[in-house]
N, C-alpha and C positions, 0 to 999 in steps of 0.2 A: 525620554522622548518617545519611548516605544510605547510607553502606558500613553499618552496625549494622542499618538496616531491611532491607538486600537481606540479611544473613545470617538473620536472623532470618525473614525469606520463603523461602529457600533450604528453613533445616531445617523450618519448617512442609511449604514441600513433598512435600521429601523422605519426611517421615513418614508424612503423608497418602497419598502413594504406596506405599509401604511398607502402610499396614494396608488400603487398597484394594485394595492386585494382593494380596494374600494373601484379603482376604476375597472377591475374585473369584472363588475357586477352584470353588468349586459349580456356577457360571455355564458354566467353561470344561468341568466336566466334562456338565452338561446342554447346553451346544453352544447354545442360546438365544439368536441375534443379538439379537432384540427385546433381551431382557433383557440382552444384553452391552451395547447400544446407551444401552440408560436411564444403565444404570451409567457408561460414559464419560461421559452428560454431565453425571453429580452431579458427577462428579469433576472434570472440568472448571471447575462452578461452584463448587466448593466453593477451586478454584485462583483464580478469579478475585476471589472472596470475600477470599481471604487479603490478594492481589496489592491493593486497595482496603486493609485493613488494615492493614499491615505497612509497606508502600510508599506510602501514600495517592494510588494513581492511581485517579481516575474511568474512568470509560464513559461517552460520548457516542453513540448511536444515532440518525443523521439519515437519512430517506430510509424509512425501514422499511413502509412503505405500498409498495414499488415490487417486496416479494417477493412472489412468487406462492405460493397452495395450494399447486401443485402441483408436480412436477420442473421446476425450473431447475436451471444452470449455471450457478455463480458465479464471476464472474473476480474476484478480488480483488490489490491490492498485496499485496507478501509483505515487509514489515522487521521481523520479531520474532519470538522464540516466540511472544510472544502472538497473534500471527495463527491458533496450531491451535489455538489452545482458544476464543475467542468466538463461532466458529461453531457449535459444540458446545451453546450456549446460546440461539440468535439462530434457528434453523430447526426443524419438527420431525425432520426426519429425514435428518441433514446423513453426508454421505461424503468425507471429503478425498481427496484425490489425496496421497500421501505417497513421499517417498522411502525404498525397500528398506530400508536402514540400520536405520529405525525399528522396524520389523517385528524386530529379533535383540535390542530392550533388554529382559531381564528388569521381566517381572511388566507392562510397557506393550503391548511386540509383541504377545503373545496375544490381549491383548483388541481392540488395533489391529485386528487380519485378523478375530476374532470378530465383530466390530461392525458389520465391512463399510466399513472403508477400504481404500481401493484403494492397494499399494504399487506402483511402478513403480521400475523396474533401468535407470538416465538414461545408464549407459552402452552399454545396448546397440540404443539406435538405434530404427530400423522396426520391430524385433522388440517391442521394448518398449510402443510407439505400437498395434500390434496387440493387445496382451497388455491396454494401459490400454482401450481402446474393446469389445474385450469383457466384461473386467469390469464395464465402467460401464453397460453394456446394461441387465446386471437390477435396477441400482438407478434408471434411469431410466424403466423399465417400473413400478416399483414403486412410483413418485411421489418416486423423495428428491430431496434437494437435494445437487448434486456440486460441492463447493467447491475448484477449480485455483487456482494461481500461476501464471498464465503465463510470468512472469520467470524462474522454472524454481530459484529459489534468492531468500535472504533480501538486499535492498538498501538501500542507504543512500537519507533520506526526500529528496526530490525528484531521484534518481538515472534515469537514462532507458536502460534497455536493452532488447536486442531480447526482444521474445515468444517462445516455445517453441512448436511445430507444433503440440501438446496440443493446446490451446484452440480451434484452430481443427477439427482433425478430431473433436472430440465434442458441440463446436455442430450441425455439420452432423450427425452419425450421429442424436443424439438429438431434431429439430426443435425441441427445447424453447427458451424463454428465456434469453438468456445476459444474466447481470447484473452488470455491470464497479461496484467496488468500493471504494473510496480510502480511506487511511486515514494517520494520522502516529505509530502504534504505535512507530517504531521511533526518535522524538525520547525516549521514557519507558522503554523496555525494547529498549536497544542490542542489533543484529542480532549481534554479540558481545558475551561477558560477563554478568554476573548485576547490573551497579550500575545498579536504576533511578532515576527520576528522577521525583517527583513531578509529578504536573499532571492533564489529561485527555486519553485516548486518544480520537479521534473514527473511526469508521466511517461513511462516505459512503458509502449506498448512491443507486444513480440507477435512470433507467430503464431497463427490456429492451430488449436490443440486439437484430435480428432475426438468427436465428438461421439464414438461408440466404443469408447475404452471401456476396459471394467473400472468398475471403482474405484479401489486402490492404485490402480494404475493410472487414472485420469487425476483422482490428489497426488500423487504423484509426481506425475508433470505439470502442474501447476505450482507445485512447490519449488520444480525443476527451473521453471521456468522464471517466477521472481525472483531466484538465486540468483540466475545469468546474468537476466538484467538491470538488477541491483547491483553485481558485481561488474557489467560492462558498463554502468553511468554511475559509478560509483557513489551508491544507494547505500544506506543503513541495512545488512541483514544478518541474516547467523552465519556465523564461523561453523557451524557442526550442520550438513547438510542431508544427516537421515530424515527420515521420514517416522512418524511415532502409528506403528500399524495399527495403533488403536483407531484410528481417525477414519 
């Protein structure tokens, strides 16, 4: 049953995407992020719509009192596709941090770089890191919310690896709020593969984390802090709760 629901979420997709990046076309030629921006997130909730449908997985939203008005920094767990699309629904004016890649899929990338996601190039280092922290300047000037993986790639749910430098160098640049994020996305919608898994997806969000910690001390507390609330919504995480000072 669950392979018939994922194909039939698959071609709903698929279509959806299909008459969306076509009927974008207007958007991309009047250049309109605002307007490129609305459109990503129908689209998005119109995915998430499905994805409850098809698949019968919920959304759970815990913590949502601890997002600010205004530009934060959202660190969140990364095990799913569906980690790009519910922020897309959950902020008013959300910007992921995206790998390059995404930026070359017909009828997506366009509106991707339209909209004001930010792609970053993961292999090429300082240069990259430079190229992220400018870009994110003018969406944190402009009050959005800038939603990182700091794990740097999709991981299995209570998996423990190091943070990516990101995170740390756009706390600091932007003084704004960095809000660490926890989630078990990736028990219902495997970090590979399209068979989900009925149940409910939970999003922990917790408090701001100050955003001029030193380094070590900011992975840290971000580490600190998906323990909690993996451990207070009884999330997948690690049972051993140091910290690897390499990181």
């Amino acid at each position: 049953m669950n392979r018939i629901r994922a194909f039939l979420f698959i071609t709903y997709f698929v279509i959806l995407t299909l008459i969306m990046g076509i009927g974008a076309m207007p958007i991309r030629v009047l250049r309109r992020r605002d307007l490129a921006l609305r459109y990503a997130q129908s689209w998005s909730a119109l995915t998430l719509r499905g994805l409850r449908f098809f698949c019968r997985i919920r959304i759970r939203v815990v913590g949502a009192e601890n997002l600010p008005e205004g530009a934060c920094l959202i660190a969140s767990q990364h095990q799913s596709f569906f980690d790009g699309f519910i922020w897309m629904t959950l902020v008013p004016g959300p910007a992921y941090v995206i790998k390059q890649e995404l930026t070359r899929i017909p009828f997506i990338g366009p509106m991707l770089l339209l909209s004001g996601m930010v792609p970053v190039e993961r292999e090429a280092g300082a240069k990259a890191l430079r190229g992220l922290m400018k870009a994110t300047q003018a969406h944190f000037d402009a009050s959005r919310q800038i939603i990182i993986f700091p794990e740097g790639t999709r991981t299995l749910p209570g998996a423990r690896v190091p943070l990516q430098p990101g995170v740390v160098a756009l706390a600091k640049q932007a003084a704004a709020p960095v809000i660490p994020v926890a989630t078990n996305s990736g028990l219902h919608w495997p970090r590979r593969g399209w068979l989900m898994q009925p149940g409910e997806i939970t999003i922990a969000i917790g408090e701001a984390l100050p955003a001029n910690a030193g380094r070590l001390s900011l992975i840290d507390s971000i580490y600190k802090s998906w323990d909690r609330l993996s451990a207070r919504e009884d999330l997948p995480h690690p049972v051993d709760n140091s910290v690897d000072s390499k990181c």
